[in-house]
LUMDREN-910500 format. One record per atom (N, C-alpha, C): residue in one letter; x, y, z; atom name; residue number from 1. Coordinates in nm, 4 decimals. Layout:
BEGIN
 type        u        v        w atom seq
    a        X        Y        Z   CA NUM
...
This chain:
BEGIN
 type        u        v        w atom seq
    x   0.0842  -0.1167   0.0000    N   1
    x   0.0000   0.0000   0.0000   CA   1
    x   0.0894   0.1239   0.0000    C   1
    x   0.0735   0.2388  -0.1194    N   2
    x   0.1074   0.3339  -0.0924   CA   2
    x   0.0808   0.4489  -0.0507    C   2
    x   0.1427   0.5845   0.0028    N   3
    x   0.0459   0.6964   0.0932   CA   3
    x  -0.0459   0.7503  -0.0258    C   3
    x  -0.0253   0.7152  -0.1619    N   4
    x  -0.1112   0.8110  -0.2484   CA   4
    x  -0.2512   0.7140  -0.2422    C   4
    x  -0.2354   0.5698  -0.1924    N   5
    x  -0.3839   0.5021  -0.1837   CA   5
    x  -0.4601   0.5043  -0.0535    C   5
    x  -0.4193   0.6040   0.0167    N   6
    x  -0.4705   0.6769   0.1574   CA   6
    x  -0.4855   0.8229   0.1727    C   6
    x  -0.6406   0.8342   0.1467    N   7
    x  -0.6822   0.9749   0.1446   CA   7
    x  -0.7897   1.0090   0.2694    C   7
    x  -0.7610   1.1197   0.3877    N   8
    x  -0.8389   1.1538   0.4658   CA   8
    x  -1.0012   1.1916   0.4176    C   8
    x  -1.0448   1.1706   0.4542    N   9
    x  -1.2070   1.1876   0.3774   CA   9
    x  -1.2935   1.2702   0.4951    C   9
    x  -1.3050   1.2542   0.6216    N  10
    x  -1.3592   1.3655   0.6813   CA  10
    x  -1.2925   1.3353   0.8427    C  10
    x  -1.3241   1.4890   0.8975    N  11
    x  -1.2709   1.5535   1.0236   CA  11
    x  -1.3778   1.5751   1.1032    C  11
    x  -1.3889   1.5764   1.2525    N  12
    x  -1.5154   1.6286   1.3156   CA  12
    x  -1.4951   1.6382   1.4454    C  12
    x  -1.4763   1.7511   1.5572    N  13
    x  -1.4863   1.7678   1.6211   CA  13
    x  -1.6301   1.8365   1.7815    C  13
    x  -1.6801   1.7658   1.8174    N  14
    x  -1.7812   1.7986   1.8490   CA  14
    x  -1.7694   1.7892   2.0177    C  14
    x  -1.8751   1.8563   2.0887    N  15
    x  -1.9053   1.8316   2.2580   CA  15
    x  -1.9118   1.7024   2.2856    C  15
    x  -1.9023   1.6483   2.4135    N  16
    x  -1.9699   1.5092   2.4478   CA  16
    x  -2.0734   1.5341   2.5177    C  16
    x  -2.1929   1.5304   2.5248    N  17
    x  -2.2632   1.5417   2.6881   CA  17
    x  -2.3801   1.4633   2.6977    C  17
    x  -2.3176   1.3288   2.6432    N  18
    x  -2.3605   1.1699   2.7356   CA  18
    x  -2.2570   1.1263   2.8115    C  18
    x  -2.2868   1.1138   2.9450    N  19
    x  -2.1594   1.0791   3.0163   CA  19
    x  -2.2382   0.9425   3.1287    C  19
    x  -2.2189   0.8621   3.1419    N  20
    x  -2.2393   0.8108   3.2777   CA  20
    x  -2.2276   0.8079   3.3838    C  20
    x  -2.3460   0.8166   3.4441    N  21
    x  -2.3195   0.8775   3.5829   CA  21
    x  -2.2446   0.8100   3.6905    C  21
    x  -2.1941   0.7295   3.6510    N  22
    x  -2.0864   0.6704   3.7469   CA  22
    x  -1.9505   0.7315   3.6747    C  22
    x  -1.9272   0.7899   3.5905    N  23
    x  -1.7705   0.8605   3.5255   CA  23
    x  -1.7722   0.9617   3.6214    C  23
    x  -1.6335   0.9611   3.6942    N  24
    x  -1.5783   1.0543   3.7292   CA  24
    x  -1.5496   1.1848   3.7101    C  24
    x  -1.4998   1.2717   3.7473    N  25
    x  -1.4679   1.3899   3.6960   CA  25
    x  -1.3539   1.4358   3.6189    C  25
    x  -1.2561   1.3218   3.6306    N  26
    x  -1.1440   1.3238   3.5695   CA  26
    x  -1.1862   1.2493   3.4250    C  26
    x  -1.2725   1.1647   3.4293    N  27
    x  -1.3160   1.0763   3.3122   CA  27
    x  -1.3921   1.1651   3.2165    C  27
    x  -1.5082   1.2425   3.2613    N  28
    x  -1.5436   1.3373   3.2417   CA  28
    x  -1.4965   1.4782   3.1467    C  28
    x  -1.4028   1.4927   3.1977    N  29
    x  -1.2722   1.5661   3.1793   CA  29
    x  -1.2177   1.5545   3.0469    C  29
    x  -1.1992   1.3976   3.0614    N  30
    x  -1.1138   1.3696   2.9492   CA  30
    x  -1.1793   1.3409   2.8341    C  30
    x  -1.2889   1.3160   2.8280    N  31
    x  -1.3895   1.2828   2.7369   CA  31
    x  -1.4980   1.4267   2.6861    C  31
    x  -1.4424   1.5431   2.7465    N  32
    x  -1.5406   1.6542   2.7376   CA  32
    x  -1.5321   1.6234   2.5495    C  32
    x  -1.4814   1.6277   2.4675    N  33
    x  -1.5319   1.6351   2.3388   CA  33
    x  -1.5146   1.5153   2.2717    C  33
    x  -1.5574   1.4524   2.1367    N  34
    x  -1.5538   1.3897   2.0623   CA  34
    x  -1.5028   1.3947   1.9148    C  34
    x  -1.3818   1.3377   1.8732    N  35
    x  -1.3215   1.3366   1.7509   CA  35
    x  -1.3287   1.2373   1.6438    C  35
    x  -1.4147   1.2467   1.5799    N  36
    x  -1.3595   1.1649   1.4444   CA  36
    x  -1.3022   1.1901   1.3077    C  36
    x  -1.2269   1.1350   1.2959    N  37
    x  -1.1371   1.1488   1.1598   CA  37
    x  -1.1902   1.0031   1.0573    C  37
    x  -1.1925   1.0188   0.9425    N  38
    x  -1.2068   0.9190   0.8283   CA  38
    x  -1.0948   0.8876   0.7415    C  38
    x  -1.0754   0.8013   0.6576    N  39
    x  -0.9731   0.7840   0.5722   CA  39
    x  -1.0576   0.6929   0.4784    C  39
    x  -0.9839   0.7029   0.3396    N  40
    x  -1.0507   0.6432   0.2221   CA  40
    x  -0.9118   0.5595   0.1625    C  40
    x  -0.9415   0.4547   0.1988    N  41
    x  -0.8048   0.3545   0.1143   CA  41
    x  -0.8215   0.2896   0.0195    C  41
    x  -0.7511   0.2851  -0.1312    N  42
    x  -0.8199   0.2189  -0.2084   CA  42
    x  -0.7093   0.1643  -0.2104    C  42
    x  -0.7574  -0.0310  -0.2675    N  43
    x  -0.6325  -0.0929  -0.2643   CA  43
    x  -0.7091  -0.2282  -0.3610    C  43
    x  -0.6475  -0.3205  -0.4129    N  44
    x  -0.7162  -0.4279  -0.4990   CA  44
    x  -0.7804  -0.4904  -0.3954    C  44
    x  -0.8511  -0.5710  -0.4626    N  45
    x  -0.9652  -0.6780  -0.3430   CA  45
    x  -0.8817  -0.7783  -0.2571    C  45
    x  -0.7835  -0.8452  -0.3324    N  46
    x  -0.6597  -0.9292  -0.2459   CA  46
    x  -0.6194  -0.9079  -0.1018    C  46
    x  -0.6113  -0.7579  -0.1406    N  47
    x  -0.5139  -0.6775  -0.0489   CA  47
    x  -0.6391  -0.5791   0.0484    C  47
    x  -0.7510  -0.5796   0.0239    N  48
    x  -0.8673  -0.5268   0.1594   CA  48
    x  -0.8473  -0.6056   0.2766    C  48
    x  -0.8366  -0.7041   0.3028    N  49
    x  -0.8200  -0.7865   0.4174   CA  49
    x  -0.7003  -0.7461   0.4900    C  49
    x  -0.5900  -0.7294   0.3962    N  50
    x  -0.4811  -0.6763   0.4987   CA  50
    x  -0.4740  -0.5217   0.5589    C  50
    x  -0.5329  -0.4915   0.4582    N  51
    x  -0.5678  -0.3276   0.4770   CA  51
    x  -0.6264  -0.2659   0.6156    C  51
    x  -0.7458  -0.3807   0.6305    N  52
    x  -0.8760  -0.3551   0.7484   CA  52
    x  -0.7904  -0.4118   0.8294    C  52
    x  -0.7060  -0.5044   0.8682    N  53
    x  -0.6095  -0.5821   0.9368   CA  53
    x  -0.5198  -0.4415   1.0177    C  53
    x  -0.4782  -0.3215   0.8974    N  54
    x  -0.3701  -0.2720   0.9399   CA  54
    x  -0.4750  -0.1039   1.0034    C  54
    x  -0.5662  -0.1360   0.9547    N  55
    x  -0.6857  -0.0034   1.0180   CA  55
    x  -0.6945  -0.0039   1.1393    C  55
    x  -0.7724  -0.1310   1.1716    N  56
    x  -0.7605  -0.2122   1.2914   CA  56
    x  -0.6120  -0.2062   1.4346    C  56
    x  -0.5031  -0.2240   1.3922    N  57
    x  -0.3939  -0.2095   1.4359   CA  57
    x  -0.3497  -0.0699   1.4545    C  57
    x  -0.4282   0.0094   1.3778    N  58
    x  -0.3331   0.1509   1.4142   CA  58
    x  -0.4783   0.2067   1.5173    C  58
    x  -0.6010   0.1381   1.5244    N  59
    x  -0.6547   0.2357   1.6327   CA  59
    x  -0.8076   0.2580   1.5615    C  59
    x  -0.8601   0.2186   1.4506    N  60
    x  -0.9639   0.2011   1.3898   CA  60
    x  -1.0932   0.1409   1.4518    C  60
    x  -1.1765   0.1680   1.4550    N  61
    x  -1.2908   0.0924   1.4906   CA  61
    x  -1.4327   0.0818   1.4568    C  61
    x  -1.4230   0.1212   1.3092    N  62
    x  -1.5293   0.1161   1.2398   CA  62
    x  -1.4440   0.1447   1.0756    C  62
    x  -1.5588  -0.0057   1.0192    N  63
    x  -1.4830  -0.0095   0.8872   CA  63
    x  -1.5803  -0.0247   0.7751    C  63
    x  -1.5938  -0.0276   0.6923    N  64
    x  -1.7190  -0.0891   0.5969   CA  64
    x  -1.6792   0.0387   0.4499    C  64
    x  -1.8412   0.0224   0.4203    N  65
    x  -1.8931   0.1228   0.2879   CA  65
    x  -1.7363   0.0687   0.1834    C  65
    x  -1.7568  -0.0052   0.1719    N  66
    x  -1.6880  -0.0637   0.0480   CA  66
    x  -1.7376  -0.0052  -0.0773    C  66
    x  -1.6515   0.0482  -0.1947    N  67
    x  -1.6977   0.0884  -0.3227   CA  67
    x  -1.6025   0.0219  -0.3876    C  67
    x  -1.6876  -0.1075  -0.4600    N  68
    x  -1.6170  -0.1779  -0.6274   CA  68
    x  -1.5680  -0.0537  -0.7265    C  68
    x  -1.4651  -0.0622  -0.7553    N  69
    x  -1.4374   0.0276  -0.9136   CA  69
    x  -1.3266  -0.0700  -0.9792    C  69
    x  -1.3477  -0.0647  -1.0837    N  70
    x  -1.3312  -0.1376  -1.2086   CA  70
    x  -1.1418  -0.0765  -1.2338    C  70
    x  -1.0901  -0.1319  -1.2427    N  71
    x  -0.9579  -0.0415  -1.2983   CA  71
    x  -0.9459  -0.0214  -1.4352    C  71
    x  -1.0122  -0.0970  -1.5505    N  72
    x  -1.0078  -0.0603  -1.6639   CA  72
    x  -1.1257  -0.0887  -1.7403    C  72
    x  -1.2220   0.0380  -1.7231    N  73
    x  -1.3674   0.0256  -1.7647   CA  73
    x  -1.3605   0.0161  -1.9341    C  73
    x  -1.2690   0.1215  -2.0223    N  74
    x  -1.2275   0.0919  -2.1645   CA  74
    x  -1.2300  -0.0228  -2.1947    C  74
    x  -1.1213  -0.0734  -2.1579    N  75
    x  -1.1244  -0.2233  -2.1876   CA  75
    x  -1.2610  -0.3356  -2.1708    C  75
    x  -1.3193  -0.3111  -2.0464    N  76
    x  -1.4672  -0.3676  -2.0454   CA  76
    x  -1.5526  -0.3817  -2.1503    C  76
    x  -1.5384  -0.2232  -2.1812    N  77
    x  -1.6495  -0.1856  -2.3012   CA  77
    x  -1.6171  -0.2275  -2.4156    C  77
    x  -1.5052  -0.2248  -2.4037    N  78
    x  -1.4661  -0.2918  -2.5717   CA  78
    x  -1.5291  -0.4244  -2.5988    C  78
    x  -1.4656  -0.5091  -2.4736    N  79
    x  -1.5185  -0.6628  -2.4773   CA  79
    x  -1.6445  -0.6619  -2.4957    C  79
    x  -1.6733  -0.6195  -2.4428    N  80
    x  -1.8430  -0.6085  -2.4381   CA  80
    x  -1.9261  -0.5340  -2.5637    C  80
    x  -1.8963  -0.4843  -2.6264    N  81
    x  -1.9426  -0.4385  -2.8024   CA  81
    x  -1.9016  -0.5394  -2.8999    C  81
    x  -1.7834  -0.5987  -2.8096    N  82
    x  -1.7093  -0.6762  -2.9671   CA  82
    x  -1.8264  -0.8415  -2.9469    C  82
    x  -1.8003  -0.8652  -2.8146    N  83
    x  -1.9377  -0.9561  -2.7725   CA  83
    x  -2.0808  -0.9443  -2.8031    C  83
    x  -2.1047  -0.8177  -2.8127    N  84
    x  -2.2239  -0.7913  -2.8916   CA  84
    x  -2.2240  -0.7986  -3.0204    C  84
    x  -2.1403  -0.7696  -3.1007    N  85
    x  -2.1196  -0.7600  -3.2415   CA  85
    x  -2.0800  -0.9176  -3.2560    C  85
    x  -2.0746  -0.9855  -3.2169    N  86
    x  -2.0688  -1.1270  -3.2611   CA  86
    x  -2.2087  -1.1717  -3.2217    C  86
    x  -2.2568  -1.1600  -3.1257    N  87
    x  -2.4744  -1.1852  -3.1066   CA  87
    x  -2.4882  -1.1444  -3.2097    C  87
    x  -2.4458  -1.0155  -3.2558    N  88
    x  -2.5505  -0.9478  -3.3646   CA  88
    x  -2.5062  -1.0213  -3.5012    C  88
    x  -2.4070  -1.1053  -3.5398    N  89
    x  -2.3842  -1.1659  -3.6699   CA  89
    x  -2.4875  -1.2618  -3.6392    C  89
    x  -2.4642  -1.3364  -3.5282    N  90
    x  -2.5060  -1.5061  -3.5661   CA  90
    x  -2.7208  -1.4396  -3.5690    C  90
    x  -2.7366  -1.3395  -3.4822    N  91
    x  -2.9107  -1.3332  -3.5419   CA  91
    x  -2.8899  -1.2512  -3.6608    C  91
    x  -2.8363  -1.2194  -3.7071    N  92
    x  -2.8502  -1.1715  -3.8809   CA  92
    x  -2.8156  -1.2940  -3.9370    C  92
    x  -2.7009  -1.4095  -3.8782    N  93
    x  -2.6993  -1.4933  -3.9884   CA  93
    x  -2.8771  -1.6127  -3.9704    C  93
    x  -2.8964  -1.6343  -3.8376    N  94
    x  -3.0336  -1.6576  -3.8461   CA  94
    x  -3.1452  -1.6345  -3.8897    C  94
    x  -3.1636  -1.4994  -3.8745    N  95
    x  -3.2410  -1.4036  -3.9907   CA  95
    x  -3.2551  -1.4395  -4.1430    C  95
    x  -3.1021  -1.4241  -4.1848    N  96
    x  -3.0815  -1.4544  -4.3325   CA  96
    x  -3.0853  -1.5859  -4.4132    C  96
    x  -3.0941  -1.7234  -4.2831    N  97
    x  -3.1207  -1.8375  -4.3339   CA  97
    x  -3.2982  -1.8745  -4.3132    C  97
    x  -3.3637  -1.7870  -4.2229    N  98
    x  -3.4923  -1.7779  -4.2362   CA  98
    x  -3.5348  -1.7204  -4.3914    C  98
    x  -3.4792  -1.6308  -4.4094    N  99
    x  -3.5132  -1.5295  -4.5608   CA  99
    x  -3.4604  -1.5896  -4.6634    C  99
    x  -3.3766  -1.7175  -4.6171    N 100
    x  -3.3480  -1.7849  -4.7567   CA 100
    x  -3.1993  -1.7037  -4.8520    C 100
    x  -3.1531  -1.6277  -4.8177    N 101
    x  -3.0017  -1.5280  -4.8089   CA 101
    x  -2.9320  -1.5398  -4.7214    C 101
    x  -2.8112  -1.4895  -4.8382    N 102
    x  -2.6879  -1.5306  -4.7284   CA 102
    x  -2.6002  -1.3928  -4.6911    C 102
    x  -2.5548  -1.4118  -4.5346    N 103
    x  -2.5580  -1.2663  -4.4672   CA 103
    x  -2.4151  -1.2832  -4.5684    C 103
    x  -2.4045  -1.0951  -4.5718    N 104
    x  -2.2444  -1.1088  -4.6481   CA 104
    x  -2.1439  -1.0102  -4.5489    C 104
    x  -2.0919  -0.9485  -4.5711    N 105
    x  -2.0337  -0.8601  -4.5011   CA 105
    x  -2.0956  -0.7365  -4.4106    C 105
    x  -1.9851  -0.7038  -4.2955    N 106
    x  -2.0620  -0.5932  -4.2253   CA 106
    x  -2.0120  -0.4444  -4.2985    C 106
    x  -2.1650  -0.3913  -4.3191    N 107
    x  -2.1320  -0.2239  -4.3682   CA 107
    x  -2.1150  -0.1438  -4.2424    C 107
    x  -2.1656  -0.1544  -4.1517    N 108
    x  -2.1816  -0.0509  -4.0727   CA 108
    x  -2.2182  -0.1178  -3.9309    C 108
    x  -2.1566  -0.0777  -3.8248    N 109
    x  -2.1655  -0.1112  -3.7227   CA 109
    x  -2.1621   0.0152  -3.6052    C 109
    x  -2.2445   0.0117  -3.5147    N 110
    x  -2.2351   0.1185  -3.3709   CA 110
    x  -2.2285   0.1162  -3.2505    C 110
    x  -2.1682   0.1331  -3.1551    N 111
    x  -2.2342   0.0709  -3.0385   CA 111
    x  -2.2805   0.2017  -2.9138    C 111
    x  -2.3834   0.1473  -2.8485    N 112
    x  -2.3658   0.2473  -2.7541   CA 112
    x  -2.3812   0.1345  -2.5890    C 112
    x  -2.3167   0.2196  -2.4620    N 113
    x  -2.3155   0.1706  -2.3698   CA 113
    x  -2.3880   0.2243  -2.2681    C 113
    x  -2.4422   0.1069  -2.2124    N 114
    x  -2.5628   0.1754  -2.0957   CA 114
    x  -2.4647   0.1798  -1.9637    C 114
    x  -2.4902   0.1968  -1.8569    N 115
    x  -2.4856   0.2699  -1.7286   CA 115
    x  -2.3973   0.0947  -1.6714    C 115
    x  -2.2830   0.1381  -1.6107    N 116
    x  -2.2469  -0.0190  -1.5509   CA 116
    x  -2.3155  -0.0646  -1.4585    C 116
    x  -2.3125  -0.2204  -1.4507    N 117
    x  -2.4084  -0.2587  -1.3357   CA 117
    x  -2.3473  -0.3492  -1.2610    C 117
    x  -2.3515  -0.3377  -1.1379    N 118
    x  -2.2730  -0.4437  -1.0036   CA 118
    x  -2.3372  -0.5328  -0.9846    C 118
    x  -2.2435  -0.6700  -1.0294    N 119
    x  -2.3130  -0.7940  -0.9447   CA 119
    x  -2.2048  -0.8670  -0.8401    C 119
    x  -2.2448  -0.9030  -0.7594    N 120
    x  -2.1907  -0.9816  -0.6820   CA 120
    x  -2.0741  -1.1004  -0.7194    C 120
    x  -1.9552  -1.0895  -0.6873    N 121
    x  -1.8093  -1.1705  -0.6953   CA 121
    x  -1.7290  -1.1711  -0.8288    C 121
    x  -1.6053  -1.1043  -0.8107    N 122
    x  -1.5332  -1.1150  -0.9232   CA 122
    x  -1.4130  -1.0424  -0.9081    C 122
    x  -1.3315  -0.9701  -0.9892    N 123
    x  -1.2364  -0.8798  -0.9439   CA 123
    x  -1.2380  -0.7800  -0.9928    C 123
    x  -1.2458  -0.6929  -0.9386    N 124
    x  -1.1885  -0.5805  -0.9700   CA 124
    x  -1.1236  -0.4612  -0.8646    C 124
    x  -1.1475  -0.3184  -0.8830    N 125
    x  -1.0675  -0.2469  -0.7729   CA 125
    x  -1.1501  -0.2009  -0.6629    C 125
    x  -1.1436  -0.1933  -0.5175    N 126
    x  -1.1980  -0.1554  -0.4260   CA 126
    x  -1.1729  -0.0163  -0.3288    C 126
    x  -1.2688   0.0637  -0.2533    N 127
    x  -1.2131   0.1416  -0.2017   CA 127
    x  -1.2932   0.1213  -0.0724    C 127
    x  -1.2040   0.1755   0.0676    N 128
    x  -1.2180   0.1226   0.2193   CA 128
    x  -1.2990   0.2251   0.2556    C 128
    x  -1.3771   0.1946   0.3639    N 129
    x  -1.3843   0.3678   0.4730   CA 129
    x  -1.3368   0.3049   0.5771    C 129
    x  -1.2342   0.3818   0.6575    N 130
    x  -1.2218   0.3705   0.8293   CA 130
    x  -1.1884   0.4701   0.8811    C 130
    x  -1.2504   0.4439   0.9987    N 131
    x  -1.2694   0.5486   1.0972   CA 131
    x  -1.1704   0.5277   1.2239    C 131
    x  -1.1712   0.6626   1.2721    N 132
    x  -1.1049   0.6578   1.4378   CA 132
    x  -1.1954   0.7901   1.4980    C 132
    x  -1.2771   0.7179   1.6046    N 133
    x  -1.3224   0.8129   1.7160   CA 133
    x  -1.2635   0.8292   1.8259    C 133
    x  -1.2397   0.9287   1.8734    N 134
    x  -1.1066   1.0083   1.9724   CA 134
    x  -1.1882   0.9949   2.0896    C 134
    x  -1.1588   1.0455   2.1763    N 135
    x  -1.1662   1.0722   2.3383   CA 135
    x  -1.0355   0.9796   2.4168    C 135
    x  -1.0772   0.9039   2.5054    N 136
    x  -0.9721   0.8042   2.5615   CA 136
    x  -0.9406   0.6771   2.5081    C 136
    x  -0.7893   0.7144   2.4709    N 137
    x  -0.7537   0.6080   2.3479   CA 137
    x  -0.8024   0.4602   2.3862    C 137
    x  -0.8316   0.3862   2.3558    N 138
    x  -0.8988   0.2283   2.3422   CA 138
    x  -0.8041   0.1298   2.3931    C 138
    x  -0.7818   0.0668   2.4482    N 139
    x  -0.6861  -0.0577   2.4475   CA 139
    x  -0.6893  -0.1311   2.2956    C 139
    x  -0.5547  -0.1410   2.2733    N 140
    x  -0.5415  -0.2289   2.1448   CA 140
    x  -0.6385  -0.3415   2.1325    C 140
    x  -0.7255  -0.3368   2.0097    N 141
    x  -0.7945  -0.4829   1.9947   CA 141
    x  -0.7127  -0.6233   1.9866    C 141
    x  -0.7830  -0.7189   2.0017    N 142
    x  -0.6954  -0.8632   2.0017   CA 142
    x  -0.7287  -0.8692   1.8044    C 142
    x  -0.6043  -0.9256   1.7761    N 143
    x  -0.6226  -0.9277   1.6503   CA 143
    x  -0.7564  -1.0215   1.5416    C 143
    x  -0.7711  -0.9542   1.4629    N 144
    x  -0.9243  -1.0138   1.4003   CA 144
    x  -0.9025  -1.0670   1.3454    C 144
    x  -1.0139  -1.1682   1.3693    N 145
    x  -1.0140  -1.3605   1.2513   CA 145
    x  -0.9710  -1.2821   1.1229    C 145
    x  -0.9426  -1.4199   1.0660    N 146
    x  -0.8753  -1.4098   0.9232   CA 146
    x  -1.0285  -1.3072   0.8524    C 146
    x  -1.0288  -1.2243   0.7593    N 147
    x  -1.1111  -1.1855   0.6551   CA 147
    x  -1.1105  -1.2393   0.5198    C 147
    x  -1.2176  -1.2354   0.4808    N 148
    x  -1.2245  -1.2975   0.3387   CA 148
    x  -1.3440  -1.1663   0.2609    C 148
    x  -1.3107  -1.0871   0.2147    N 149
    x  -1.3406  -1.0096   0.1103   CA 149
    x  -1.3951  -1.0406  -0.0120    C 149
    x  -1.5018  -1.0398  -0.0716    N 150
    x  -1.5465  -1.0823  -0.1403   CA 150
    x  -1.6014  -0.9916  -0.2511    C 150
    x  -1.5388  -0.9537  -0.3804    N 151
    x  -1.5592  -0.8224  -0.4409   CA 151
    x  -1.6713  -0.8634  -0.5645    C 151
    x  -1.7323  -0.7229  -0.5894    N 152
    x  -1.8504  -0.7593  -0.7089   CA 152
    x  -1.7762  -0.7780  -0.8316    C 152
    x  -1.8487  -0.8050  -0.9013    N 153
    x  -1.8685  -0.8602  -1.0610   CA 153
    x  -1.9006  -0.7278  -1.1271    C 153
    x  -1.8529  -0.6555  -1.2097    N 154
    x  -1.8808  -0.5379  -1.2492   CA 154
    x  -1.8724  -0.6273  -1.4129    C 154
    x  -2.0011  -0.5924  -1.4548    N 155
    x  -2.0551  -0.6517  -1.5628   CA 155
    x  -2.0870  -0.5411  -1.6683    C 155
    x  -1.9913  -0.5066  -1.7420    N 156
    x  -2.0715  -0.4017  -1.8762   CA 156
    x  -2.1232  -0.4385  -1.9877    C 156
    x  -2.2522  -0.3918  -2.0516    N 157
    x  -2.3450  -0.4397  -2.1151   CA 157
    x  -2.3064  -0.3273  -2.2671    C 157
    x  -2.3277  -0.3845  -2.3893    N 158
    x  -2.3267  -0.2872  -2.5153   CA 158
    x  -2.4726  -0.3752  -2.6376    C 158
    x  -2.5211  -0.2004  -2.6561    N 159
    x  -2.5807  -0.2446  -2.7547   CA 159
    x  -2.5334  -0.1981  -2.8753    C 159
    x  -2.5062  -0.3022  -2.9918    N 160
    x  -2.4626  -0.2745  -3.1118   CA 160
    x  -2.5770  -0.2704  -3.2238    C 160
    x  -2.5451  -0.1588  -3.3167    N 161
    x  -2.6046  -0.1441  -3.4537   CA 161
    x  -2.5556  -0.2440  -3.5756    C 161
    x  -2.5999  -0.3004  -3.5842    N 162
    x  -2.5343  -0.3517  -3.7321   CA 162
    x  -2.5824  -0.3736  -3.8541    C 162
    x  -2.5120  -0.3378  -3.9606    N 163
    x  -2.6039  -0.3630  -4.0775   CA 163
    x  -2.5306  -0.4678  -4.1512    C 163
    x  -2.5504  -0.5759  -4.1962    N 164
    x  -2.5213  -0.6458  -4.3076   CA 164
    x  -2.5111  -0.6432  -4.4584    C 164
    x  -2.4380  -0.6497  -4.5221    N 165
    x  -2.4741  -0.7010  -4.7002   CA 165
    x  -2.5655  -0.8416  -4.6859    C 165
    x  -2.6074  -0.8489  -4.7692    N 166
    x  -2.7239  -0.9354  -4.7966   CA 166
    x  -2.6872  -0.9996  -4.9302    C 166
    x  -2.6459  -1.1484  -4.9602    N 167
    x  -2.6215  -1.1962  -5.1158   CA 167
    x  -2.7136  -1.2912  -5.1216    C 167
């Protein structure tokens, strides 16, 4: 992990004044306000488990809001038009053995791409949220069971134009 895949994301300093009435005055004291800081880590899906591992270790205690991102959506789309443009031969060549013709060459082809859509397990790139809330620092946690991360399926869809010659 490098410092450019660790970005602070929000700051907050506020009053405390839930206290229990058995806290002292010194406890009291020390807890008069409340701090939280955020951080945004993006790192491959492999490597989230060690990540939350090392959140965890420096003083973290709230982790989640995971965001899938794709590292090379271009490339997606390509696959995914050129995959369409092969659907779109074999129902023109279906078409053309219904009509009794034979498909001939492509004149013209287009594609356009709709909106990406997330499904559940696959690889691609991920980004973390963790948090640290301030007052009286925490005793170190005991270290956390193994994690297993499990990233979406980012699936891009193309619809292609195509026109055929017809012999």
């Amino acid at each position: 992990m490098k410092d450019d895949d660790i970005a602070s994301s929000q700051q907050s300093l506020e009053r405390n004044n839930s206290f229990d009435e058995k806290d002292s005055e010194v406890t009291r004291a020390a807890r008069q306000y409340r701090f939280q800081q955020s951080w945004e880590v993006s790192v491959t899906p492999t490597a989230a488990p060690n990540a939350i591992r090392l959140a965890v270790g420096a003083g973290a205690n709230k982790s989640g809001a995971i965001e899938w991102r794709l590292s090379d959506r271009k490339a997606l789309q390509a696959k995914a038009a050129a995959n369409a443009l092969v659907k779109a031969r074999s129902i023109g060549t279906n078409m053309s053995e219904g009509l009794h013709v034979k498909l001939g060459d492509l004149i013209y082809a287009s594609n356009e791409t709709p909106d990406t859509r997330l499904f559940f397990a696959s690889k691609s790139g991920s980004l973390l949220t963790a948090e640290r809330i301030g007052g009286i620092p925490a005793p170190p946690p005991p270290p956390p069971p193994a994690l297993e991360i499990r990233p979406q399926t980012i699936r891009e869809e193309a619809t292609v134009y195509a026109v055929f010659a017809i012999e």
